[in-house]
C-alpha positions in Angstrom: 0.5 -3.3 -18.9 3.7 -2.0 -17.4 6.5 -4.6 -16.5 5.6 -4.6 -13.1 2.1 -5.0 -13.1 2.5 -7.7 -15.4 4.6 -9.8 -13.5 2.8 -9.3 -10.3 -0.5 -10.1 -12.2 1.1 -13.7 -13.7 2.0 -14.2 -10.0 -1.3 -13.5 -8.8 -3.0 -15.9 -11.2 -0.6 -18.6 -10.9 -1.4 -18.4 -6.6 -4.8 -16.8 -6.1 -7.6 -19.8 -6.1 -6.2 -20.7 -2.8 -5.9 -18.0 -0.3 -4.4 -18.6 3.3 -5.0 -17.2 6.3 -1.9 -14.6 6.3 -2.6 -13.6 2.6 -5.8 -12.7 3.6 -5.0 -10.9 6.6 -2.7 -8.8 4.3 -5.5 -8.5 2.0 -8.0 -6.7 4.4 -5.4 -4.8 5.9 -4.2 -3.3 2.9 -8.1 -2.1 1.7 -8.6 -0.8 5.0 -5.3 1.1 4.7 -6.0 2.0 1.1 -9.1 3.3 2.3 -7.9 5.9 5.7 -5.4 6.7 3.4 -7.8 7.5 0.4 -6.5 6.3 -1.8 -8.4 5.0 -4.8 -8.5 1.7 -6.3 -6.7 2.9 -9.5 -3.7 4.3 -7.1 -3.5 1.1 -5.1 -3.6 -0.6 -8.0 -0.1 1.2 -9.2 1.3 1.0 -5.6 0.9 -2.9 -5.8 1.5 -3.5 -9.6 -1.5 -5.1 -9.8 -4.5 -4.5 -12.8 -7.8 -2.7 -11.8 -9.7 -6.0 -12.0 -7.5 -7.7 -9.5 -7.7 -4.5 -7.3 -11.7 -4.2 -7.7 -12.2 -7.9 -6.5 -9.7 -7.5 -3.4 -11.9 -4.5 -2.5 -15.1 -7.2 -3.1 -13.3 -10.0 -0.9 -13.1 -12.0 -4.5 -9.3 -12.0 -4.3 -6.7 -12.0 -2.0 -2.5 -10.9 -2.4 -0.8 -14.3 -3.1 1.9 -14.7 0.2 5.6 -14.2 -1.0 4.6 -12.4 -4.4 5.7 -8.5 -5.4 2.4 -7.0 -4.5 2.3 -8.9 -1.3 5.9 -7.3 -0.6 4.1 -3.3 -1.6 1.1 -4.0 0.3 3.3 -5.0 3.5 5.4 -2.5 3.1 2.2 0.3 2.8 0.6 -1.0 6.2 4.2 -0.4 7.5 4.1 3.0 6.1 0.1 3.5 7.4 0.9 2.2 11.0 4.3 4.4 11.5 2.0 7.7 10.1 -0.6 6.9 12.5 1.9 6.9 15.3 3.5 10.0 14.7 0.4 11.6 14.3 -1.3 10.2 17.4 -3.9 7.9 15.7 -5.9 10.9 14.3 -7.7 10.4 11.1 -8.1 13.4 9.3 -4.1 14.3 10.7 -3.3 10.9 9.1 -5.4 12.1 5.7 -3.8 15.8 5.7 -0.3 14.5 6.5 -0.9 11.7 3.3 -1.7 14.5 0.7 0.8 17.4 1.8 3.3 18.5 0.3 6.2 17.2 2.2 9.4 19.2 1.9 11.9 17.1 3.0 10.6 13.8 1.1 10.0 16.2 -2.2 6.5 15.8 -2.8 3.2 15.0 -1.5 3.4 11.1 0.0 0.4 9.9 -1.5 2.1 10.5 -5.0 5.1 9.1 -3.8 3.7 5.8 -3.1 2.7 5.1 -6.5 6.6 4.1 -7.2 8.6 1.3 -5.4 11.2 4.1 -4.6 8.6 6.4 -3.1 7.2 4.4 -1.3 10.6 3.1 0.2 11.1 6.7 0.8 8.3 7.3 2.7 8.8 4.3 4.9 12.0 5.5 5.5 11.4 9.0 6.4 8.3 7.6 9.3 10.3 5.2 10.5 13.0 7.8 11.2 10.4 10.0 12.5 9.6 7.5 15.0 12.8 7.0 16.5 13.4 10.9 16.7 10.2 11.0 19.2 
C-alpha cells in the first residue's frame, strides 16, 4: 500500500464506525460523481488514497469518508472539480463524460488520468475554475 493510501486508510479506521451527517453527504456525492464521471472504483480508490475494500463498501453505503481526513479533503476537492466541469459544459452528460477522458492540451493529458495524483487533480481544479471566470 502506497504512503498515502496507508495513512488515509489508518484514518479511516480510526473514524469510520461513526458517520455524521456531512461525511455522508460527502460520501454519496463523491460515488455519484465517481460514477458521471466513470470513473471506476479502482481509480477513485487512487484519487482518494483509500484501499479497494474501503472504496467497494462506500459504493455499498457500508462506509462513509471520515470528516477532516486526506480522502475527505480529495473527494471535496473532485465534486469541486465535477460541479465547475458541468458548468462549463452546460450540465450535459455525455459533454461532461467526453470532456473527462480527452486529451486536454493545455492541462497535458487526459483529466481523468490526471486525477489519479494530488497534483493532477489540483491542476484540473485549477484549470475549470479558471475556465469559469473567463465565461
Amino acid at each position: 500500500m502506497k504512503p498515502r493510501a496507508a495513512h488515509a486508510e489508518a484514518t479511516a479506521r480510526r473514524s469510520a464506525p461513526v458517520a455524521s451527517p456531512r461525511s455522508a453527504v460527502l460520501t454519496k456525492a463523491t460515488v455519484r460523481v465517481a460514477r458521471q464521471l466513470a470513473l471506476g472504483q479502482g481509480e477513485l480508490g487512487k484519487v482518494l488514497g483509500l484501499s479497494p475494500a474501503t472504496v467497494s463498501r462506500m459504493f455499498q453505503d457500508e462506509w462513509a469518508i471520515p470528516e477532516g481526513s486526506k480522502a475527505w479533503e480529495l473527494a471535496a476537492m473532485l465534486v469541486r472539480v465535477f460541479r465547475s466541469l458541468d458548468a462549463v459544459v452546460g450540465g450535459n452528460d455525455r459533454h461532461v463524460q467526453q470532456w473527462f477522458g480527452a486529451e486536454n492540451v493545455h492541462l497535458g493529458g487526459a483529466p481523468s488520468q490526471l486525477v489519479l495524483t494530488i497534483e493532477g487533480l489540483t491542476n484540473v481544479a485549477r484549470y475549470l475554475d479558471a475556465m469559469r471566470g473567463a465565461q
